[in-house]
C-alpha positions in Angstrom: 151.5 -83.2 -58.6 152.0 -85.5 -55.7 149.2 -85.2 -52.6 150.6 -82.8 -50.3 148.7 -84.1 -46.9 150.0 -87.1 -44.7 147.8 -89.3 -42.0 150.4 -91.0 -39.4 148.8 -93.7 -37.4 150.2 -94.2 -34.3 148.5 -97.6 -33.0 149.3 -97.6 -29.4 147.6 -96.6 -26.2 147.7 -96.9 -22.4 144.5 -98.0 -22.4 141.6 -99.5 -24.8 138.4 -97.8 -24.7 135.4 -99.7 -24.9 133.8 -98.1 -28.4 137.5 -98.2 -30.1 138.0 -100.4 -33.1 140.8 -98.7 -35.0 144.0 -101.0 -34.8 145.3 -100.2 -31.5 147.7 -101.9 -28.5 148.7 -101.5 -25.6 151.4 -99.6 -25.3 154.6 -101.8 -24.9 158.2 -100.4 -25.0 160.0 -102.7 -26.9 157.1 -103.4 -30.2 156.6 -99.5 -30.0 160.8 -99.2 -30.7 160.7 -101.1 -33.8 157.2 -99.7 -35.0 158.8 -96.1 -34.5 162.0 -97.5 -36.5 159.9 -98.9 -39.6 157.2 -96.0 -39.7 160.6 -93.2 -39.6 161.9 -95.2 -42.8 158.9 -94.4 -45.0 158.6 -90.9 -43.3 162.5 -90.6 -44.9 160.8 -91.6 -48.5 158.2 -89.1 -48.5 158.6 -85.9 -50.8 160.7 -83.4 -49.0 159.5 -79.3 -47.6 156.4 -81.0 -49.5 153.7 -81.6 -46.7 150.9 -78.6 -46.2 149.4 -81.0 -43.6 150.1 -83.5 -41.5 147.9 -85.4 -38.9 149.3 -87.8 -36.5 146.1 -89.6 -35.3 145.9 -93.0 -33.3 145.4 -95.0 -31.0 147.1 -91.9 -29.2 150.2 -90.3 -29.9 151.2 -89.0 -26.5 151.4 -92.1 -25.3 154.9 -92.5 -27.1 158.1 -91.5 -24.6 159.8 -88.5 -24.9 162.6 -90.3 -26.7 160.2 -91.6 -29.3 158.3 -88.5 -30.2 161.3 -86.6 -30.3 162.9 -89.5 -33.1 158.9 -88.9 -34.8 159.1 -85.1 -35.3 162.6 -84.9 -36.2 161.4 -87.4 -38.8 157.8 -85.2 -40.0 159.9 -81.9 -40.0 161.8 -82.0 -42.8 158.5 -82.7 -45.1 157.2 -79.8 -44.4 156.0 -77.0 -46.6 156.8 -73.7 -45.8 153.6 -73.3 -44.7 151.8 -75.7 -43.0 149.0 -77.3 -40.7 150.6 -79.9 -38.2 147.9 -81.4 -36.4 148.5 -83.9 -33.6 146.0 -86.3 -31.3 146.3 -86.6 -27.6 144.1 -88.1 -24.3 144.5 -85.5 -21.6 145.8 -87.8 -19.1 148.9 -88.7 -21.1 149.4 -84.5 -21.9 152.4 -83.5 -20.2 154.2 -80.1 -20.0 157.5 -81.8 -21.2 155.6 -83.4 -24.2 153.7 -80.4 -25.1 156.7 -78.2 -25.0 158.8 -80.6 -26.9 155.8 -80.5 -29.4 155.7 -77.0 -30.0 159.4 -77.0 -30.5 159.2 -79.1 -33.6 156.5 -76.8 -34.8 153.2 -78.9 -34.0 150.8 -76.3 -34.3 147.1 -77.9 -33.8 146.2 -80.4 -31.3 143.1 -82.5 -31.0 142.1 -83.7 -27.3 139.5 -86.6 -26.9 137.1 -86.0 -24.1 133.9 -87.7 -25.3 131.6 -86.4 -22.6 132.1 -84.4 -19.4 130.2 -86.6 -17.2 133.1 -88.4 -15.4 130.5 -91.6 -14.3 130.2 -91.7 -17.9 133.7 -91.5 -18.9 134.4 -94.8 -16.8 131.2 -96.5 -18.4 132.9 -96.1 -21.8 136.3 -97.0 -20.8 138.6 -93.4 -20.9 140.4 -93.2 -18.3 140.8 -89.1 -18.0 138.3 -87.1 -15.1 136.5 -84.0 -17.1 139.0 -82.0 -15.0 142.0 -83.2 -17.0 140.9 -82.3 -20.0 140.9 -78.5 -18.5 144.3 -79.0 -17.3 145.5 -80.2 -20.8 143.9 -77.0 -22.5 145.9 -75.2 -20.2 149.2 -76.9 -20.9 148.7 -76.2 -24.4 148.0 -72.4 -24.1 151.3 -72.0 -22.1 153.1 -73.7 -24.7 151.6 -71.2 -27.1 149.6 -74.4 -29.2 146.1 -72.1 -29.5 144.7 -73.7 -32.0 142.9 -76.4 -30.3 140.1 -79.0 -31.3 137.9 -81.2 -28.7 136.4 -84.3 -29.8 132.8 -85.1 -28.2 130.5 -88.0 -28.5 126.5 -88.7 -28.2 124.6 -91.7 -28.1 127.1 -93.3 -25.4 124.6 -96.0 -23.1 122.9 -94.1 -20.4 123.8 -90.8 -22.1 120.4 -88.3 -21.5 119.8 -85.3 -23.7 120.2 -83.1 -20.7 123.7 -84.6 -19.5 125.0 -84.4 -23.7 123.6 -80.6 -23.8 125.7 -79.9 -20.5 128.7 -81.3 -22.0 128.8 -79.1 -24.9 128.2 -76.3 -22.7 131.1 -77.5 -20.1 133.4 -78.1 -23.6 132.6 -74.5 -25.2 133.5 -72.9 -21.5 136.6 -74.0 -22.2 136.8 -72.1 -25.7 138.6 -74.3 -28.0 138.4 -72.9 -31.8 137.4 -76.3 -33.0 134.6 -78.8 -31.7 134.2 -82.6 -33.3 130.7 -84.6 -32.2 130.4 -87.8 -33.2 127.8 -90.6 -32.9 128.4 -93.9 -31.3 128.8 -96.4 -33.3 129.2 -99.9 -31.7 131.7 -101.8 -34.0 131.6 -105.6 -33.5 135.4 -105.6 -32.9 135.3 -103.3 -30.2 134.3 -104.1 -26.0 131.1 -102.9 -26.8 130.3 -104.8 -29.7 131.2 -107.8 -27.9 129.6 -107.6 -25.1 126.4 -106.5 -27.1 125.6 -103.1 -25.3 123.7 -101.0 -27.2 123.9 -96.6 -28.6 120.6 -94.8 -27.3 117.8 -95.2 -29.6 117.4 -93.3 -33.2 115.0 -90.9 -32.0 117.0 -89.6 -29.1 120.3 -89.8 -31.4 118.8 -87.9 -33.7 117.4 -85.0 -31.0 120.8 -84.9 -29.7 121.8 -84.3 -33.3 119.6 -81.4 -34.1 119.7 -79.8 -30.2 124.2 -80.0 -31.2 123.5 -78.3 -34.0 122.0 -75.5 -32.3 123.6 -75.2 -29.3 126.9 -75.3 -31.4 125.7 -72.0 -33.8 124.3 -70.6 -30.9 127.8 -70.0 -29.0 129.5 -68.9 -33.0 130.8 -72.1 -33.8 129.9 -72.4 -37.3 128.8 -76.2 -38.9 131.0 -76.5 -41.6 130.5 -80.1 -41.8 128.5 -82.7 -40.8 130.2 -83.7 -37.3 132.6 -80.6 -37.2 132.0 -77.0 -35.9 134.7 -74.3 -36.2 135.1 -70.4 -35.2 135.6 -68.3 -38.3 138.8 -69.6 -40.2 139.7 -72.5 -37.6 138.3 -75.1 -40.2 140.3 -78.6 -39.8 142.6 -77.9 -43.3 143.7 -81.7 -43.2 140.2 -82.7 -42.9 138.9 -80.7 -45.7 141.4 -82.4 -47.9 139.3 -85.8 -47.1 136.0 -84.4 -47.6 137.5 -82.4 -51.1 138.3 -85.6 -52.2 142.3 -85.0 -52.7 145.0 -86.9 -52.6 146.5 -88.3 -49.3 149.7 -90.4 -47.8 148.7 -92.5 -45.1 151.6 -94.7 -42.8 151.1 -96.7 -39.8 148.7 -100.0 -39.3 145.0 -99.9 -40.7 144.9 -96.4 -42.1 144.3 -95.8 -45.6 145.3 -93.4 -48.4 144.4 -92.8 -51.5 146.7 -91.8 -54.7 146.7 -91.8 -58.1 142.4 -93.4 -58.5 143.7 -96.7 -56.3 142.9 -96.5 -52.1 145.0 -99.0 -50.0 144.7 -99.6 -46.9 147.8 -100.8 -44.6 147.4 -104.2 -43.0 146.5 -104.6 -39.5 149.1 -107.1 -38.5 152.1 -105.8 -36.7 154.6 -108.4 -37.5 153.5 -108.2 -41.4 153.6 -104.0 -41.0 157.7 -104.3 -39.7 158.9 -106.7 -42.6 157.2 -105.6 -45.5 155.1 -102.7 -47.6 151.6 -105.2 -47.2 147.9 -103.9 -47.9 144.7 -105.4 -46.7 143.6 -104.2 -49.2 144.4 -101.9 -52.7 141.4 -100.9 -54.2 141.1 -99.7 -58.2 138.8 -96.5 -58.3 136.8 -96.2 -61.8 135.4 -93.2 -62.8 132.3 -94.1 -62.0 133.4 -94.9 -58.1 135.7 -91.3 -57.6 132.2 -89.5 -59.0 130.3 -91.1 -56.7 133.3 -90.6 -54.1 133.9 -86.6 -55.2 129.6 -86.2 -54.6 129.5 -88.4 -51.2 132.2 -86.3 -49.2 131.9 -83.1 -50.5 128.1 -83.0 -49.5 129.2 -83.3 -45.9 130.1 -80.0 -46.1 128.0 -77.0 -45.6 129.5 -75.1 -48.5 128.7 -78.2 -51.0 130.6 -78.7 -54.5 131.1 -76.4 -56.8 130.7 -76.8 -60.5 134.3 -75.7 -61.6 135.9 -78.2 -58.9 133.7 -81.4 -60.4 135.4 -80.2 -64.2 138.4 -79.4 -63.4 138.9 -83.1 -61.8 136.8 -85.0 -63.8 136.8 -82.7 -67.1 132.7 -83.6 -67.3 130.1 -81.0 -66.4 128.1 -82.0 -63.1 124.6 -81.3 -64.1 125.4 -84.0 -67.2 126.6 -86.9 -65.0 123.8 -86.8 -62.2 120.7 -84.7 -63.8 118.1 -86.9 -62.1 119.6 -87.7 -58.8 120.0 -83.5 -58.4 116.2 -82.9 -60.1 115.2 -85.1 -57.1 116.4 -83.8 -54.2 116.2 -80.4 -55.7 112.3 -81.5 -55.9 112.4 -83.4 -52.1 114.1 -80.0 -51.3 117.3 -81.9 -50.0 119.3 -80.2 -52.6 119.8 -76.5 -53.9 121.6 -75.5 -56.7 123.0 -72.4 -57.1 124.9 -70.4 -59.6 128.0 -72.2 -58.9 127.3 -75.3 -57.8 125.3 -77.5 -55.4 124.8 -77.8 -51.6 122.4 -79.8 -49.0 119.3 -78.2 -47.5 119.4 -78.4 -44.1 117.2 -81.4 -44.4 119.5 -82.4 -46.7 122.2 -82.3 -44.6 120.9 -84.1 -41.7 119.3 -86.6 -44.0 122.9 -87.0 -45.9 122.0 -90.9 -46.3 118.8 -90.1 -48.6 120.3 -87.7 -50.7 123.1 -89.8 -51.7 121.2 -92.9 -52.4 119.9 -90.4 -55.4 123.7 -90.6 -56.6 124.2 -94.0 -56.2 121.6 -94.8 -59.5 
């Protein structure tokens, strides 16, 4: 059975943020006409009514002209399953009605805004180029173009972030009652502004109190933690992100992502005049046994719900407990781990000390 989930990477934007180091540009007509042209030829050679999800990510997606995403989605539609999850990134500032409705028409059907934090000094610190007011207006757009199922991304650890000003953001980001929240940590790449300019993410201790207080204010207001940087209402879980963290199968197009099929991960190159002429990897990656194991244990422990003993035989026809007996006696012991009747999951220790728990696995 082929993977039924696709990643699109659209690398363009209007702008560059000064944390971003996925393969990105600035967004310029007449490259963006003949990316479009090569990406909607290997759309065409994916499986057809096959797709259960699909999630264009980027650089940004709406930054593409009307003409563009309308040449995209007549493109993603006809891979579709009957039933489906059609998730698609967007800045606020770039969110228009014409784009949202045109969206909708094709049958998009989840979006995911970036807002980062709420603090609009802070917002031009880190390079976005959106006012917290924007992002209100976008939420807006979305609900009159009946797209309800929405998802906000947010971000801690940005320089000169205080606890008190990243606890007011998730309160100013839960007013607005979206049915999915993403936190994330900074993380200064050394590709990105920030990297090379050397400024630095607040200190561990403070990352890690914002960590436990999101945690808390999050469950507090019924989002539930479903996995390590995601929250959801009941039944709003990301479905394209849970086929990541199951460890499935996955298409990926478009510069710099990566997919993984049949025990090999490749990852597209970065270079656009390499991407337009020819099918080129940066890299392709042969996954032993030993390394999808490892793999199947490291992502499914980001989730709450942890991994279940049928699901480890069933992919690797081996019984859990044989393959990793001390790393799970362990943590069981450093109670990081539980195991239950049908499987295993983290503590909530063990979950927000994910690192030391899989170094266990890695033996």
């Amino acid at each position: 059975m082929s993977a039924t989930s696709v990643y699109i990477h659209i690398p363009f934007c209007d702008h560059i943020c000064g944390y971003c180091d996925f393969t990105r540009f600035n967004y310029e007509r007449k490259i963006s006409d003949q990316f479009m042209m090569r990406l909607i030829s290997q759309i065409n050679k994916l499986p057809r009514n096959h797709m259960k999800t699909v999630y264009v990510g980027g650089g940004t997606p709406t930054s593409l002209e009307l003409d563009q995403l309308t040449s995209l989605l007549k493109a993603i539609k006809p891979i579709l399953a009957d039933e489906f999850e059609w998730t698609f990134e967007g800045n606020p500032e770039n969110l228009t009605k014409e784009k949202v409705e045109l969206l909708y028409s094709f049958g998009v059907n989840r979006m995911s805004l970036g807002v980062q934090t709420t603090h609009n000094d802070l917002l031009e610190k880190i390079g976005r180029h959106h006012k917290f007011y924007d992002v209100g207006v976008g939420v807006n757009l979305l609900r009159e173009a009946r797209i309800t199922d929405i998802s906000l991304d947010l971000m801690y650890g940005l320089p000169g972030q205080s606890l008190e000003s990243f606890i007011q953001s998730m309160h100013d980001v839960i007013a607005l009652d979206p049915n999915h929240i993403s936190i994330y940590a900074l993380t200064v790449e050394p590709n990105s502004r920030f990297g090379r300019h050397g400024i630095q993410p607040v200190s561990e201790e403070l990352e890690t109190e914002m960590f436990l207080k999101c945690i808390e204010v999050m469950e507090n207001n019924g989002y539930e933690h479903y996995e390590i940087s995601n929250f959801s209402k009941p039944n709003h879980r990301s479905k394209h992100n849970q086929v990541y963290w199951r460890y499935e199968d996955f298409y990926a197009l478009g510069l710099g992502s990566s997919l993984k099929l049949n025990h090999q991960r490749k990852t597209w190159t970065t270079k656009m005049a390499l991407y337009l002429k020819e099918d080129a990897y940066d890299e392709v990656l042969d996954l032993s046994i030993e390394d999808e194991m490892f793999e199947f244990i490291m992502m499914g422990l980001r989730m709450r719900d942890g991994i279940t003993f049928n699901r480890f035989q069933e992919r690797f026809n081996q019984n859990l407990l044989d393959i990793f007996p001390k790393a799970i006696k362990t943590n069981i012991n450093n109670r990081l781990l539980i195991q239950t009747e049908s499987g295993i999951k983290t503590t909530f220790e063990g979950f927000v000390m994910l690192d030391d728990v899989l170094m266990e696995f890695m033996d």
